[in-house]
N, C-alpha and C positions, 0 to 999 in steps of 0.2 A: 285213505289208502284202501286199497279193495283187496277183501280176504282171495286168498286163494283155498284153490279147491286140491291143491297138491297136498301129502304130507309131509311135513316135515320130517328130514331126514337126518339131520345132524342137532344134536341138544348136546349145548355145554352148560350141560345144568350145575357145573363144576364153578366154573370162572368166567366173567366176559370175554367176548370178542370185542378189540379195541382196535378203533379208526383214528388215527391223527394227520389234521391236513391245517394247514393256515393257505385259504387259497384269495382271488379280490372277488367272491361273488360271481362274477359270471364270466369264468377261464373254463377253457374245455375241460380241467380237471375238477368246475363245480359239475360239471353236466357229470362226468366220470361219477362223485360220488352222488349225485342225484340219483341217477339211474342205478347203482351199484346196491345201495343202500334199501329199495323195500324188495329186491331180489336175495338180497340177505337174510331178511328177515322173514323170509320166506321159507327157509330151511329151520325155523324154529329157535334162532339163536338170542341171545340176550347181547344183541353190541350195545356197544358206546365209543360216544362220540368226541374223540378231544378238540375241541376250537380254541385257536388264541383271537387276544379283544382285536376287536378293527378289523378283520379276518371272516372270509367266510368258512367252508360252505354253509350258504344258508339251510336250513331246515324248516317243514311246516313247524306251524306254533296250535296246538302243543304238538310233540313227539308222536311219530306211529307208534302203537304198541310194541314194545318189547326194545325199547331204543331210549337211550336215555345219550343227553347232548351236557358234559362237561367244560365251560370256557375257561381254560385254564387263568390264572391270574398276570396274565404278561401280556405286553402291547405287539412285542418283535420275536419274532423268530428264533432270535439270537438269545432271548433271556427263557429258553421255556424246559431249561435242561433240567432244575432243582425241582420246578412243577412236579415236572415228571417223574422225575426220581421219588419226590412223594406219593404221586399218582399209582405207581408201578409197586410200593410198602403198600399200598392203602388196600388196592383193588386186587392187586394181584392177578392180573388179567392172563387167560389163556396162551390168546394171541393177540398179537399189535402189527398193524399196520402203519407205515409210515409213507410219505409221497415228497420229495423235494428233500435237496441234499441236507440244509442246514439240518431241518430233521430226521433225517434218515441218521446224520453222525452223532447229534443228540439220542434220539433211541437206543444207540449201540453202547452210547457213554451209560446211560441212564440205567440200562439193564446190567449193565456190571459194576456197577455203585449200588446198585437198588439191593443187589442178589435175589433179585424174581426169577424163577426161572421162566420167563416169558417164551412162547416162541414168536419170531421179529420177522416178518416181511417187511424190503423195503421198494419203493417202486422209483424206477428215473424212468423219467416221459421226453426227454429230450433227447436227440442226438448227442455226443460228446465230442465227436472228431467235428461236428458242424459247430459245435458252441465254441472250439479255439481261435477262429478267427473273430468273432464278439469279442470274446473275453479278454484279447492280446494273449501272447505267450507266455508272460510271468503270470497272471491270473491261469488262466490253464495250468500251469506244470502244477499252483498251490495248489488248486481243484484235486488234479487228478491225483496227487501225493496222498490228498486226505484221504479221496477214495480206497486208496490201496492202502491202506491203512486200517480203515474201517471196513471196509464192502464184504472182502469175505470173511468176515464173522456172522452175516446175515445169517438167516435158516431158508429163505430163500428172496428171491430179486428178482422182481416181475420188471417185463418193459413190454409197454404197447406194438412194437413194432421187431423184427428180426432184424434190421442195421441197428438198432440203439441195444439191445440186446449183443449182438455183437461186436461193439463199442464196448460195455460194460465189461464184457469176459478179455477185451484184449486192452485196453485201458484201465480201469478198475481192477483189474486183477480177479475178476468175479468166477466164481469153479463153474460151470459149465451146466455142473448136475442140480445146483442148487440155480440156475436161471429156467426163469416161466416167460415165455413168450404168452400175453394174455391182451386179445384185442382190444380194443375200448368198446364198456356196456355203453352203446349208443341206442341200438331199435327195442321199443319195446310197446308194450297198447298207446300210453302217454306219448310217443311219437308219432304214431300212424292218427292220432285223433286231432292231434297239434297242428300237424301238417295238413290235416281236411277243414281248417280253418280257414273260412269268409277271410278277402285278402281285398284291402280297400287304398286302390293305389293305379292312379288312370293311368298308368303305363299299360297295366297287364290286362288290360279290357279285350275281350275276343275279336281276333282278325287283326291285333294291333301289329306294331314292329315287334320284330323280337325282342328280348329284353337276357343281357347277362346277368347276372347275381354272384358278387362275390361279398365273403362273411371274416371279420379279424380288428382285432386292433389295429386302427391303424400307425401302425409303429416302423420302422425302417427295414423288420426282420420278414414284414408281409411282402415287403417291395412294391405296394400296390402302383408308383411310379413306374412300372413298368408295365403294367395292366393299362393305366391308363395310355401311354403313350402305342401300347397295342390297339386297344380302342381307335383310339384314332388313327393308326393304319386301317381298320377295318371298317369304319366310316368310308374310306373316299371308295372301298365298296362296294357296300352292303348300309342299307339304312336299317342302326338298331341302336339300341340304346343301353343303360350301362346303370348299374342301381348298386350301392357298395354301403355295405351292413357293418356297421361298430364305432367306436369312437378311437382319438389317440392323438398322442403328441403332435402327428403330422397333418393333421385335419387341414389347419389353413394354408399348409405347403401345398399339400395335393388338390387343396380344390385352388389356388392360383398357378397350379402347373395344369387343370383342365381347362383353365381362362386361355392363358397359353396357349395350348394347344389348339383351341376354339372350339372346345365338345361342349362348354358345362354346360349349355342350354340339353344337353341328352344325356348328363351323369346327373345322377339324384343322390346328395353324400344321406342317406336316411338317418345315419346316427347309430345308438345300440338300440336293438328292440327284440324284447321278452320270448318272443316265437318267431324265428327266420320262416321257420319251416314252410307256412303259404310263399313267399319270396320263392325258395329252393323250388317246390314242387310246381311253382309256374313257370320260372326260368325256362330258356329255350337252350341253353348252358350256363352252369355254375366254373367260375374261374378260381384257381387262388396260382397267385404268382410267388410264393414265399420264397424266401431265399434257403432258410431250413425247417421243418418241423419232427415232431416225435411219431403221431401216426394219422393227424390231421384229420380230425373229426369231424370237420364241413364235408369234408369229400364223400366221407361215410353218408350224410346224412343227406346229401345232397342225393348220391346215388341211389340210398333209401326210396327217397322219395321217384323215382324212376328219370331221373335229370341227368343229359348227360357232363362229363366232367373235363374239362383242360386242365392242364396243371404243369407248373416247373419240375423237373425232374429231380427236387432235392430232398436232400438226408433227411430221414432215411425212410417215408411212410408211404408217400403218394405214389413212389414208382414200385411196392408190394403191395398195393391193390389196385392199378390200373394197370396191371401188366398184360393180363388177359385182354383186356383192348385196345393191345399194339402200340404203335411209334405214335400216331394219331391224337392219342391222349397225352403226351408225355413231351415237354420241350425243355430245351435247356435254362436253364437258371440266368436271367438278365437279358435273355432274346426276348426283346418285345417285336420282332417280325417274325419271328419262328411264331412265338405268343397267338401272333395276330391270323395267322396262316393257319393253325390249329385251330381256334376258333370259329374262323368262318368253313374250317372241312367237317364242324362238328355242325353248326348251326345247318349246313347244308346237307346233310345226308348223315344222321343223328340214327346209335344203336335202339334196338329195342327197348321199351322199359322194362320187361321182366328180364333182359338180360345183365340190367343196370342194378336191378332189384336184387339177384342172385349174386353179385359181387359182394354183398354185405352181411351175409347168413354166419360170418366168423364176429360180427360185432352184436349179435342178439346178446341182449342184456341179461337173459338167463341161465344161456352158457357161459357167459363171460364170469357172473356170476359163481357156478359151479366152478370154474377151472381158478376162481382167487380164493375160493374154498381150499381147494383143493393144496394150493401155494401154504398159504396160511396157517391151515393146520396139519399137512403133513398126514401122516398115519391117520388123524382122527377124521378127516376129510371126506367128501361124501363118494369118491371113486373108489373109498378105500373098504367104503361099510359094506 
């Protein structure tokens, strides 16, 4: 990890700062604390890191300086409450962060059995009014009971996006004053260098067809069935072709529904792979058709990269950063002809990249940075020095 030349501004030469995530390794919220984490340590702090076993987020091996990585002794989620509760006697950490419900209400339990006086950030990345239909209505009403139960005792309650944030305060019960609206640390050097990566892949050879790129697990919540079946309205067209980045349950649903169809000779399913970023930045358009997301971090990254973006217009991320570019960008949730109609006005007469570029100046990893700072510690936080 490469020193910086900044000073460090904030020293808790007091107690840690303490991260806790059990994420699967490679979820937009490992990239969140990838990127989060040597922008922390940046400002001269002493974190640490709580992992449970089977769980990522991964870390280099060994540690950046001044970061020390705890794997708690529990396999689930569900069993990491007593951990904690020791962890929280032991360490006596300044501040905690937490991300995902089961631990967000564990933290809150743990801190008032512990008697640390910690102070508790807790972060939800998802819509909540988009998650009731998942979850059916008796899962929801438990969900959101627990929330309002626990949520406002936090000291504060970050969410990626202004609908899930507004979700929180009207569902959760969450106070108003104690929520941070805080982007996802997405851009930072580690991405503009990622993204200028040699990309070895005969589709995207100069003068070729176009080529879309769309990035997700492929799970039922992406809907990529609707992407594809857009696709092929915009085949009989336009000749281009279609490249869909990650793995998931639905793998061999979707590639015999592009049999189907009669595209797969032009969808390439690639699988998961370590760096999208060359894919995003040669795209002639990046698609995601989800049915909901929290603030949908391909978009980010894809727009980074100066790529333009389609998207369904659902809860609650994608329509607070493509707003600025109209109806255009934005279709409804299961229109795969709106989908497809979008796509070829994009591929056809596509915005500027620097105007694509400038949509993402709220998700730079070093302000994002400062402002979880800022959450987290409250008064000792570096707006406050």
């Amino acid at each position: 990890m490469a020193a910086s030349s900044r000073k460090p501004e904030v020293q808790t030469h007091r107690r840690p700062v303490t991260l806790l995530f059990a994420t699967s390794g490679h979820s937009g919220v490992d990239r969140v604390v990838a990127n989060l984490l040597p922008e922390l340590l940046d400002f001269g702090l002493s974190l640490e890191l709580l992992t449970i076993g089977g769980h990522g987020p991964v870390v280099e091996t060994p540690p950046a300086d001044g970061l020390t990585v705890h794997r708690l002794p529990v396999s689930t989620k569900k069993l990491v409450l007593f951990p904690l509760i020791k962890y929280l006697r032991q360490r006596r950490p300044q501040a905690l962060l937490t991300a995902n419900h089961p631990l967000n209400r564990a933290a809150l339990l743990a801190r008032r059995v512990s008697g640390c006086p910690v102070r508790l950030s807790i972060r939800m990345g998802m819509s909540l009014s988009a998650q009731q239909a998942a979850l059916g209505s008796r899962r929801a009403i438990r969900l959101y009971r627990s929330m309002r139960r626990w949520y406002p005792g936090a000291d504060a309650v970050i969410a990626p996006s202004q609908g899930v944030g507004e979700d929180l305060v009207r569902i959760a019960g969450v106070d108003p004053q104690r929520l941070h609206v805080i982007r996802n640390p997405i851009i930072n050097q580690a991405f503009h260098v990622a993204s200028n990566t040699p990309l070895e892949h005969p589709w995207f050879s100069p003068g070729g067809v176009p080529v879309i790129v769309a990035a997700g697990s492929l799970e039922p919540r992406k809907d990529f069935s609707t992407l594809l079946r857009a696709f092929s309205a915009l085949r009989q067209d336009l000749e281009c072709k279609l490249v869909l980045l990650g793995e998931g349950k639905e793998r061999e649903e979707l590639q015999a529904l592009a049999t189907e169809l009669g595209i797969s000779s032009d969808v390439d399913f690639v699988g998961h792979v370590e760096n999208p970023y060359p894919y995003m930045k040669q795209a002639a358009v990046f698609a995601l058709s989800s049915r909901r997301e929290g603030a949908s971090a391909v978009i980010v990254e894809a727009l980074a990269c100066g790529t333009p973006v389609v998207s369904t217009d659902c809860p609650s991320g994608p329509g607070e950063i493509l707003a600025p570019l109209g109806d255009r960008a934005l279709v409804a949730v299961g229109d795969h002809e709106a989908l497809a109609n979008a796509l070829g006005s994009m591929l056809e007469k596509p915005p500027g990249a620097e105007r694509l570029i400038a949509l993402t100046r709220e998700h730079e990893a070093s302000l994002a940075a400062r402002r979880y700072l800022n959450a987290m510690l409250g008064d000792e936080g570096p707006a406050q020095r």
